[in-house]
KELUM-903097 format. One record per residue (C-alpha): residue in one letter; y, x, z; residue number from 1. Coordinates in steps of 0.2 Angstrom, whole numbers, plus 5000, padded with zeros to 4 digits. Example, Ala and Ser with C-alpha at 12.3 -4.5 7.8 and 13.67 -1.06 7.14 Angstrom:
REM residues 2
<atom 'A',<4978,5062,5039>,1>;
<atom 'S',<4995,5068,5036>,2>;
This chain:
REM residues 401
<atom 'X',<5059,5212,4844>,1>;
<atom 'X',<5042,5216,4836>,2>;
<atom 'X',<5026,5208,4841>,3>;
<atom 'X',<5008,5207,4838>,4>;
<atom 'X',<5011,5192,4830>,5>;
<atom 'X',<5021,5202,4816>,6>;
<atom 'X',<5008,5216,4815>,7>;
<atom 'X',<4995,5201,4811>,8>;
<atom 'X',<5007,5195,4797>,9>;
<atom 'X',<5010,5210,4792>,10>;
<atom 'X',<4992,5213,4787>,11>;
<atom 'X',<4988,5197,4779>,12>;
<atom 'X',<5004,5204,4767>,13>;
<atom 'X',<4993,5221,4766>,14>;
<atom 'X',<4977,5210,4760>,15>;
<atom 'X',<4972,5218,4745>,16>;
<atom 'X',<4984,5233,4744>,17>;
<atom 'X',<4982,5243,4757>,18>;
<atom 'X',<4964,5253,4762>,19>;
<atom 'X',<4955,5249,4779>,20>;
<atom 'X',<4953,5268,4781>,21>;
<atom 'X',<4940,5275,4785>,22>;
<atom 'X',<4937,5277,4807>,23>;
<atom 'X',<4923,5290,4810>,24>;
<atom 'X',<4919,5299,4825>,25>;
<atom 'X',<4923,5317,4825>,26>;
<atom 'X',<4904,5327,4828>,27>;
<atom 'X',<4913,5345,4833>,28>;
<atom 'X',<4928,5340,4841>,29>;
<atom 'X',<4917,5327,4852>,30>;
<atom 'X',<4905,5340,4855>,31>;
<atom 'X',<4917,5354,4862>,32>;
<atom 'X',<4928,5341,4873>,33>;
<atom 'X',<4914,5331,4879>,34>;
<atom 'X',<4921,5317,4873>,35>;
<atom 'X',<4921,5302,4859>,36>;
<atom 'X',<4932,5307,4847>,37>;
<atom 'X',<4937,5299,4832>,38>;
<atom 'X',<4947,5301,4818>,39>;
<atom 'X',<4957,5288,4808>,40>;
<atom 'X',<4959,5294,4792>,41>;
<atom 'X',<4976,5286,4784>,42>;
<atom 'X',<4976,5301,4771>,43>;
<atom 'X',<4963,5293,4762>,44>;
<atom 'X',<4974,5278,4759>,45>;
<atom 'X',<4980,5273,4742>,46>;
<atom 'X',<4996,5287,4742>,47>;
<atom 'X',<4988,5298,4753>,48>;
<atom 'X',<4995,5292,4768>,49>;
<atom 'X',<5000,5276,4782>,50>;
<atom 'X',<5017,5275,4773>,51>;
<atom 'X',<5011,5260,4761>,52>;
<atom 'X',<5008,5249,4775>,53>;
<atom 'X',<5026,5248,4780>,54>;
<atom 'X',<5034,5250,4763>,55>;
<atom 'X',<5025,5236,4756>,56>;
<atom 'X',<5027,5227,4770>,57>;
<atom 'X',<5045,5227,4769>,58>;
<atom 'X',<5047,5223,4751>,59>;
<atom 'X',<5034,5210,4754>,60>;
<atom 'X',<5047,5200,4766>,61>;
<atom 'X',<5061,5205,4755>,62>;
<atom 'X',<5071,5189,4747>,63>;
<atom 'X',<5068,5190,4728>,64>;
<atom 'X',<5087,5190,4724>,65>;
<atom 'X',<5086,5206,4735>,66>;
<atom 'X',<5072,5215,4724>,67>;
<atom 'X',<5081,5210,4711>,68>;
<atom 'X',<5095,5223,4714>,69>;
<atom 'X',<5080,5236,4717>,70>;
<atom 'X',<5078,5245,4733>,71>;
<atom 'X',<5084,5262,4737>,72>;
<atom 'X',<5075,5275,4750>,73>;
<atom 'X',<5076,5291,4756>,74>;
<atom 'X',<5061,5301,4762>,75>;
<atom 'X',<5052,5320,4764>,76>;
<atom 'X',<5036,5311,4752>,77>;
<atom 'X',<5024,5299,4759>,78>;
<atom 'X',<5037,5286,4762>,79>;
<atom 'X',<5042,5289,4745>,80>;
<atom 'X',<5025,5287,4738>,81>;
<atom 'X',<5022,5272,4747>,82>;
<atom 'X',<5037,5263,4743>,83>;
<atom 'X',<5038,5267,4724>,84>;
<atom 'X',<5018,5259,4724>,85>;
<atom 'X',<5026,5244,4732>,86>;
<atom 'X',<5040,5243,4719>,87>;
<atom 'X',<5030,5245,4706>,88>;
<atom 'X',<5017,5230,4712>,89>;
<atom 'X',<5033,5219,4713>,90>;
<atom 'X',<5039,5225,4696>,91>;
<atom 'X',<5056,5231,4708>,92>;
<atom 'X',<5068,5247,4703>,93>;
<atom 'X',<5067,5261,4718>,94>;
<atom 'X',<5077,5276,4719>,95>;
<atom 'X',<5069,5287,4733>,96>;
<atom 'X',<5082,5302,4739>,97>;
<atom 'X',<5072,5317,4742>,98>;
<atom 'X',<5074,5334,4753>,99>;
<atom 'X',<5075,5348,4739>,100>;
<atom 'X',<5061,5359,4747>,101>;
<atom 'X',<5049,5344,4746>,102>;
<atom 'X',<5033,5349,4738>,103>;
<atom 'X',<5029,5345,4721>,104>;
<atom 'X',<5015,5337,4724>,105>;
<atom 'X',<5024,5322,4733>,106>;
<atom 'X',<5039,5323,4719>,107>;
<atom 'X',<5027,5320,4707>,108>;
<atom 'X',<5018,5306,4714>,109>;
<atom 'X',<5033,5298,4717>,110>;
<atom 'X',<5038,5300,4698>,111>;
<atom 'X',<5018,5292,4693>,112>;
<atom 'X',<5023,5276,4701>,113>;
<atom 'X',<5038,5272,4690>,114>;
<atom 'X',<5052,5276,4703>,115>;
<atom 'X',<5067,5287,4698>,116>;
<atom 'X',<5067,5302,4708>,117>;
<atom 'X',<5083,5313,4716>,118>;
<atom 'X',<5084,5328,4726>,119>;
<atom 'X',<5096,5332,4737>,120>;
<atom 'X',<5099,5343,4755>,121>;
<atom 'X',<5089,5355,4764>,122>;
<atom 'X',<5081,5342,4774>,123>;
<atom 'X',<5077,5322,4778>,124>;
<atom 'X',<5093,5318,4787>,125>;
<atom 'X',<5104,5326,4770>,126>;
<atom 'X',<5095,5315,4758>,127>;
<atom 'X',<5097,5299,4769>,128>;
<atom 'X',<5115,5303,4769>,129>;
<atom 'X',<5116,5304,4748>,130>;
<atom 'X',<5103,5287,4749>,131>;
<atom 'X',<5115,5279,4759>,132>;
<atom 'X',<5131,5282,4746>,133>;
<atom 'X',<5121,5276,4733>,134>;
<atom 'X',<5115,5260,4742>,135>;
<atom 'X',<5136,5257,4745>,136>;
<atom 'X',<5140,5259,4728>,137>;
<atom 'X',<5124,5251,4719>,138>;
<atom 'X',<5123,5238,4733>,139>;
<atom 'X',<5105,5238,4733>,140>;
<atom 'X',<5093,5239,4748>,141>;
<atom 'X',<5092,5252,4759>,142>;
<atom 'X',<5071,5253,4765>,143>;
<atom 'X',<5072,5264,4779>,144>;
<atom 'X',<5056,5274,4782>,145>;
<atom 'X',<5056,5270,4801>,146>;
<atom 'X',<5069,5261,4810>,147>;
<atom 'X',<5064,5244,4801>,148>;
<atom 'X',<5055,5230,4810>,149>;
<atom 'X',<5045,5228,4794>,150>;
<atom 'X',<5040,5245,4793>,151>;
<atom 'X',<5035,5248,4809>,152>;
<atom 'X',<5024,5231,4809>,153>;
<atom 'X',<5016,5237,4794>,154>;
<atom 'X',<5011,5256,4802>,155>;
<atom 'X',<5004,5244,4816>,156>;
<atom 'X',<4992,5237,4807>,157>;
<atom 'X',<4983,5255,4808>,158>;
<atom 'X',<4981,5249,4829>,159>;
<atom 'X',<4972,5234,4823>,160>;
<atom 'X',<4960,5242,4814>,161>;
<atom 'X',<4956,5256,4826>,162>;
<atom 'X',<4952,5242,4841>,163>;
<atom 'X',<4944,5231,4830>,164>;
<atom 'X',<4928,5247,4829>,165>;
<atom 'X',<4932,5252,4844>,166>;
<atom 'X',<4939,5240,4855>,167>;
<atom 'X',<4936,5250,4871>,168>;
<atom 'X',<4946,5266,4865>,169>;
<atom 'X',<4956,5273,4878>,170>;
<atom 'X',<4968,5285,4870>,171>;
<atom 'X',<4977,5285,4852>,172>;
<atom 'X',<4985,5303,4850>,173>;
<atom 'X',<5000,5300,4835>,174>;
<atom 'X',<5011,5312,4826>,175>;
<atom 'X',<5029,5308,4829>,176>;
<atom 'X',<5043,5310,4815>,177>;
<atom 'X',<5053,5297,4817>,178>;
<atom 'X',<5044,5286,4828>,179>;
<atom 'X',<5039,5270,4816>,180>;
<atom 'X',<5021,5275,4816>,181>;
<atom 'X',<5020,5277,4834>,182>;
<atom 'X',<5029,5263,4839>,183>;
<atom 'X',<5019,5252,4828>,184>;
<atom 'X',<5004,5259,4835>,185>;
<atom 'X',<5009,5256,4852>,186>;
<atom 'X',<5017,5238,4852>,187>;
<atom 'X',<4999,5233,4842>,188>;
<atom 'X',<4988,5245,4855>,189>;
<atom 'X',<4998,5238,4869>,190>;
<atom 'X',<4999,5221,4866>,191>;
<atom 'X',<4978,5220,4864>,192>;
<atom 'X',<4975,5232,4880>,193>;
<atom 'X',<4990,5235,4889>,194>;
<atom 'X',<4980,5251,4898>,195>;
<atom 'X',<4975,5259,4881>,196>;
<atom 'X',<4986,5277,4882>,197>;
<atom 'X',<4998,5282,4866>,198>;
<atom 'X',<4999,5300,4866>,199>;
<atom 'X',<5014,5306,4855>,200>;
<atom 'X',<5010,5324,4843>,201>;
<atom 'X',<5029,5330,4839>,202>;
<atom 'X',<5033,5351,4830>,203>;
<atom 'X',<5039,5362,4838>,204>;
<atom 'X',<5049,5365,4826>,205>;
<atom 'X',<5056,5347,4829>,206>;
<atom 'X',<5059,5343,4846>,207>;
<atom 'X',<5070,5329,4845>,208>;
<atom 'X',<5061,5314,4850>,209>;
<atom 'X',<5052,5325,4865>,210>;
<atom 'X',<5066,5330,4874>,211>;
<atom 'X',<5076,5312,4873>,212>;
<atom 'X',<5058,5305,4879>,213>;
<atom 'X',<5060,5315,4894>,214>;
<atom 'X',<5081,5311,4894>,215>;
<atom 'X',<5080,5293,4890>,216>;
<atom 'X',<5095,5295,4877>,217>;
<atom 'X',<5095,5302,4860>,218>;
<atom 'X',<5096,5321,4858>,219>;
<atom 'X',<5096,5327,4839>,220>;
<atom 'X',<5090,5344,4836>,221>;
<atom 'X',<5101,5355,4829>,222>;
<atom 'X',<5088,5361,4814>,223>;
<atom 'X',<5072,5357,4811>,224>;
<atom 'X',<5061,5373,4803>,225>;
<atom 'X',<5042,5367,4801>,226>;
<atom 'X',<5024,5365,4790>,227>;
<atom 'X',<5024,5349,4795>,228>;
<atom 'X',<5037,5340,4783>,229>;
<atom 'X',<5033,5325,4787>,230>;
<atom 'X',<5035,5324,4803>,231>;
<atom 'X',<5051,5338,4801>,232>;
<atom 'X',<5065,5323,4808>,233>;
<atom 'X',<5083,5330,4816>,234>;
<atom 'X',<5088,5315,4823>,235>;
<atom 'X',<5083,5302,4832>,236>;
<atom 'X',<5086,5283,4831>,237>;
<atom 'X',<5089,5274,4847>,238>;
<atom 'X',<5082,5260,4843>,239>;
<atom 'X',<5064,5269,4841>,240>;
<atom 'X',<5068,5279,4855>,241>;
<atom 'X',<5068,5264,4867>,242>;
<atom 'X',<5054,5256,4858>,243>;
<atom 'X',<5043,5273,4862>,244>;
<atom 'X',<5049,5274,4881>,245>;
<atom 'X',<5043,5258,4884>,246>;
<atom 'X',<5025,5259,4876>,247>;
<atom 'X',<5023,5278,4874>,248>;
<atom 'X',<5013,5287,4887>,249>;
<atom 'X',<5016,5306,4885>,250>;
<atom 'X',<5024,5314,4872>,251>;
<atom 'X',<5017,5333,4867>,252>;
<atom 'X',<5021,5345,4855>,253>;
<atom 'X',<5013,5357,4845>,254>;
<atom 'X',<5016,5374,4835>,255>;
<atom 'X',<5014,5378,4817>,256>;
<atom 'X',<5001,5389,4820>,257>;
<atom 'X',<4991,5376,4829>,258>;
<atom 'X',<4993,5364,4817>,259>;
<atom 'X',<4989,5377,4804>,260>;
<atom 'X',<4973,5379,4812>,261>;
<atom 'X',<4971,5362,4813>,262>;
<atom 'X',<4973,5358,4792>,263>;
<atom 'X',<4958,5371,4790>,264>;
<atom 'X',<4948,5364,4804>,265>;
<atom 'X',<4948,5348,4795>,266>;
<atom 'X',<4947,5356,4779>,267>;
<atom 'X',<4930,5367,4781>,268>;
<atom 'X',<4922,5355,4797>,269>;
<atom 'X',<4925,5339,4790>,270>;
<atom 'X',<4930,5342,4772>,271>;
<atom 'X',<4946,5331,4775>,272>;
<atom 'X',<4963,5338,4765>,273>;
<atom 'X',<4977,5334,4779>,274>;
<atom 'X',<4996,5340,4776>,275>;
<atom 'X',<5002,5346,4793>,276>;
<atom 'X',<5010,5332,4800>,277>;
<atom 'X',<4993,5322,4797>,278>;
<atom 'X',<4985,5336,4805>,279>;
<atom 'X',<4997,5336,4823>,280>;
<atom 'X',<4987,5325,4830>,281>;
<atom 'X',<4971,5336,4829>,282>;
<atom 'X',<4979,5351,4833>,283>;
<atom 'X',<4985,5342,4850>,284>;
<atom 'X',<4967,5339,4854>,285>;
<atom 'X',<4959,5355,4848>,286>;
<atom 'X',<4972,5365,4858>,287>;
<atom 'X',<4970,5356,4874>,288>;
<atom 'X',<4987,5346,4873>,289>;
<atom 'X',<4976,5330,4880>,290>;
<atom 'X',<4969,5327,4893>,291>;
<atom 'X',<4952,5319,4889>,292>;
<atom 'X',<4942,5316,4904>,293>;
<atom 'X',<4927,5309,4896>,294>;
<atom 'X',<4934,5297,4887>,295>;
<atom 'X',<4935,5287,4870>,296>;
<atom 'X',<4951,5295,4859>,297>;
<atom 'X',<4957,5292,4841>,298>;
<atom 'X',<4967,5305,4833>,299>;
<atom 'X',<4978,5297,4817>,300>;
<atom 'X',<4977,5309,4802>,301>;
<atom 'X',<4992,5301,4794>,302>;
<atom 'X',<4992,5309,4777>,303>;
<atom 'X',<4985,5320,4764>,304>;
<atom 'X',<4999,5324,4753>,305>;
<atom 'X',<5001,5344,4754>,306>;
<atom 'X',<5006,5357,4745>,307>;
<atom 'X',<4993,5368,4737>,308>;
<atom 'X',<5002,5384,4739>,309>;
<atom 'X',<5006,5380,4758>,310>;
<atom 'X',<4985,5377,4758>,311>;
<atom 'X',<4982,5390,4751>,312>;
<atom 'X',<4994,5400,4762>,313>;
<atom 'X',<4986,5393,4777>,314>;
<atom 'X',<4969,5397,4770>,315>;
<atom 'X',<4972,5416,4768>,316>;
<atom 'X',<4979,5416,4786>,317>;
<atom 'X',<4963,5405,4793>,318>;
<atom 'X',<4951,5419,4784>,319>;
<atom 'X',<4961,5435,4791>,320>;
<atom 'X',<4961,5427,4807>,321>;
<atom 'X',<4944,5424,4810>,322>;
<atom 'X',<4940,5443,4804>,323>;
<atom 'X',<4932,5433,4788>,324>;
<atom 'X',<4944,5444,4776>,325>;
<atom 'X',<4952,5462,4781>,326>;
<atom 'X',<4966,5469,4771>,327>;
<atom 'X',<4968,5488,4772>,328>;
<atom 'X',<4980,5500,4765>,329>;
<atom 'X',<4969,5516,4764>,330>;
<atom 'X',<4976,5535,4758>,331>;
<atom 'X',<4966,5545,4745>,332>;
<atom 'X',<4966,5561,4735>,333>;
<atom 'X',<4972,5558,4720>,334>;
<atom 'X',<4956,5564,4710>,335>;
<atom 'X',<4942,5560,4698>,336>;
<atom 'X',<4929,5550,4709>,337>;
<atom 'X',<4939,5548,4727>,338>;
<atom 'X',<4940,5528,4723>,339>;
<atom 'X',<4920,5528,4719>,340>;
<atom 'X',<4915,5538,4736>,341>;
<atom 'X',<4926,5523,4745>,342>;
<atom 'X',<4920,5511,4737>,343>;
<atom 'X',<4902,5515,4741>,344>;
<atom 'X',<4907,5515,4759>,345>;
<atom 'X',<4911,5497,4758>,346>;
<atom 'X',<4894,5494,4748>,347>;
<atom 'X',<4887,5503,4762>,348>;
<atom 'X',<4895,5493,4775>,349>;
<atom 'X',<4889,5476,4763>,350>;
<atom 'X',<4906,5471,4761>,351>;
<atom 'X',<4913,5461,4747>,352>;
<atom 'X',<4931,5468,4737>,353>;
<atom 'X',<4939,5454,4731>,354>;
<atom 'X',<4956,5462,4727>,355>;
<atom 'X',<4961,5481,4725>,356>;
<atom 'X',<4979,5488,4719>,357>;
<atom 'X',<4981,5507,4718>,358>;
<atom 'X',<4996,5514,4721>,359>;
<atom 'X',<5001,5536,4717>,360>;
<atom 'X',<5019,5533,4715>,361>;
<atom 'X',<5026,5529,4730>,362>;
<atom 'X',<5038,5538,4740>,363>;
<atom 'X',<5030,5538,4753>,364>;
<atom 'X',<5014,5548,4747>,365>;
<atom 'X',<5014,5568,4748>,366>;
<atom 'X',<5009,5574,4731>,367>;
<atom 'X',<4991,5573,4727>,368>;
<atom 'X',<4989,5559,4736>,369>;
<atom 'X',<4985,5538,4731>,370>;
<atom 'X',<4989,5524,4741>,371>;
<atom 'X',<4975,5508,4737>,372>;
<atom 'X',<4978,5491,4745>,373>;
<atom 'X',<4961,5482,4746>,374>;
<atom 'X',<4955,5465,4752>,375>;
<atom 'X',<4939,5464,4761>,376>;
<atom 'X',<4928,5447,4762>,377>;
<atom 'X',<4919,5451,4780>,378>;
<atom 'X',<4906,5443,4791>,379>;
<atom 'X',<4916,5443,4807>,380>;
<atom 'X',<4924,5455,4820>,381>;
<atom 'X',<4909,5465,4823>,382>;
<atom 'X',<4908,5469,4805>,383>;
<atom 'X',<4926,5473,4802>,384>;
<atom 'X',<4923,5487,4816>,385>;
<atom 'X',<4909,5494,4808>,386>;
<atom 'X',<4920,5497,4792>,387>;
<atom 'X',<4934,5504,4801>,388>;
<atom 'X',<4922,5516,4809>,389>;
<atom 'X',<4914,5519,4794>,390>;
<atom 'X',<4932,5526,4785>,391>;
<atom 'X',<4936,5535,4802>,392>;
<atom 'X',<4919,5546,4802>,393>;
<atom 'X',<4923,5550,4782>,394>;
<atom 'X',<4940,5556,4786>,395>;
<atom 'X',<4950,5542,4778>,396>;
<atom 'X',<4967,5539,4786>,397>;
<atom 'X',<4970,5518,4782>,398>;
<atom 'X',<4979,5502,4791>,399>;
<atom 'X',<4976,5486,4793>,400>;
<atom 'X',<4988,5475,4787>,401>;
């Protein structure tokens, strides 16, 4: 059974290692809910997210003899990243087993801390499987990235430094994967106020720990499709699941879409790189998943680690979607001057081209006639109706895409 006291152990083991994040209050968010929001920002930790805490923790604790032998994981990235730190500080082999869609960004910050990388399966559960031959057949030590009373002591020391700033917080909103990080937040939260609320963030594209929260017995998903790698767990340990009945509040979940909006939220407003499952949390609050009654809340941004082109992805969405960028397909003549005369109507108008591709060779055009695909930077939806207008009154035949 864990214990505060193990948490507190825990992080004299973290003195020195692992980063007090930073804990600052949230101006926008507060402002819109009426409320004191704050968030704690474990992507600015040392590999970009809370998963040092418990990886070093556990090698920390680990017989010499054990580390010896080197230790074996597998993980979707920031367990990874936080484990092959802590090997490396104890001068201990790790092989981490790794999903084979996991961005490059976390393989390769694996690599830079001296661990031997291999990738293998379409998701977390495949890789663990491939960790757990090798652990049998090496007969090293298998450091699991949740279910392990070391980790989960170590990811509570997050609750510790919350309440020591705020120690009259009434809500802590976590992202759920697995459960360690929750369940180490909620045994510490608990343990110094016993009213303080655990709110738990799951994907909708991975449900699993939600429903057998509401079934009180584990029920696996039978895939799990989401941006939120991190958090992207098909099946559920029991021994989490009754550790996050017994301290867990609510559990919630959110859609990628949300949590998309929530990445460049924290990008533009608070100039904060999250990955999705470090941005779950916030998503729950922005799209009123909480309920906030006035009150003191802490959202954990649990990592940082994500992949540029998934960024930039959900950048390009962000801008279409707040009519900050139109994309057009528009049909000319095929003649000297037509692409001048539309341009100038875009000048007109005061909007930006950022990308044009002219097509006359398509099927789909009568003879004489040019297909051009253009991206527009705009200055909102009013704007984007003054162009359209604008194309209408000239004749021009276009859709938005």
């Amino acid at each position: 059974m864990i214990t505060i006291d193990h948490i507190n152990e825990a992080k004299k083991n973290l003195e020195n290692v692992a980063q007090c994040t930073p804990l600052t209050k949230a101006p926008i968010l507060s402002e819109i809910f009426n409320s004191e929001i704050y968030l704690k920002k474990e992507n600015l930790q040392l590999t970009g997210s809370f998963k040092l805490r418990g990886a070093y923790n556990r090698i920390a604790n680990l017989p010499e003899e054990k580390r010896a032998k080197g230790v074996v994981a597998a993980s979707a990235g920031n367990h990874a990243q936080g484990l092959a730190y802590a090997a490396m500080k104890f001068n201990c082999d790790a092989t981490i087993f790794m999903p084979e869609a996991t961005p490059l960004t976390k393989v390769s910050g694996v690599k830079s801390f001296g661990a031997n990388v291999v990738l293998h399966g379409e998701n977390f559960d495949e890789a663990y499987a491939a960790a757990m031959e090798f652990k049998e057949k090496k007969q090293c030590e298998f450091i699991h990235p949740f279910a392990d009373d070391d980790v989960i002591a170590g990811q509570g020391t997050i609750a510790l430094e919350i309440l020591q700033k705020v120690p009259d917080l009434k809500q802590i909103v976590v992202p759920i994967g697995g459960g360690g990080l929750i369940a180490g937040i909620a045994i510490a939260a608990k343990s110094i106020n016993p009213d303080i609320k655990i709110i738990g963030v799951v994907a909708s594209g991975a449900r699993g720990m939600k429903e057998s929260y509401k079934s009180h017995m584990p029920i696996d998903s039978a895939s799990v499709r989401t941006i939120a790698d991190g958090i992207a767990v098909k099946n559920v340990n029991p021994k989490l699941l009754d550790i996050i009945i017994d301290y867990v509040d609510h559990i919630v979940e959110v859609s990628d879409t949300e949590i998309a909006n929530a990445i460049l939220f924290l990008l533009e407003k608070h100039k904060l790189v999250v990955e999705g499952a470090g941005a779950a949390a916030t998503a729950a609050i922005m799209h009123d998943k909480i309920e906030m009654d006035d009150s003191k809340v802490c959202a954990i941004v649990s990592g940082g680690n994500i992949d540029v082109t998934m960024l930039s992805q959900i950048i390009e969405k962000g801008l279409v979607k707040s009519y900050r960028k139109l994309n057009l397909v528009v049909t000319l003549r095929d003649k000297p001057g037509a692409l001048t005369h539309l341009s100038q109507i875009f000048q007109d108008c005061s909007a930006n081209i950022v990308q044009i591709d002219y097509d006359r060779d398509s099927i789909k055009l009568e003879f004489g006639e040019a297909l051009v695909t253009i991206a527009l930077e705009t200055k909102g939806e009013d704007h984007q109706k003054e162009i359209k207008d604008k194309l209408k009154e000239n004749g021009y035949r276009f859709k938005q895409i």
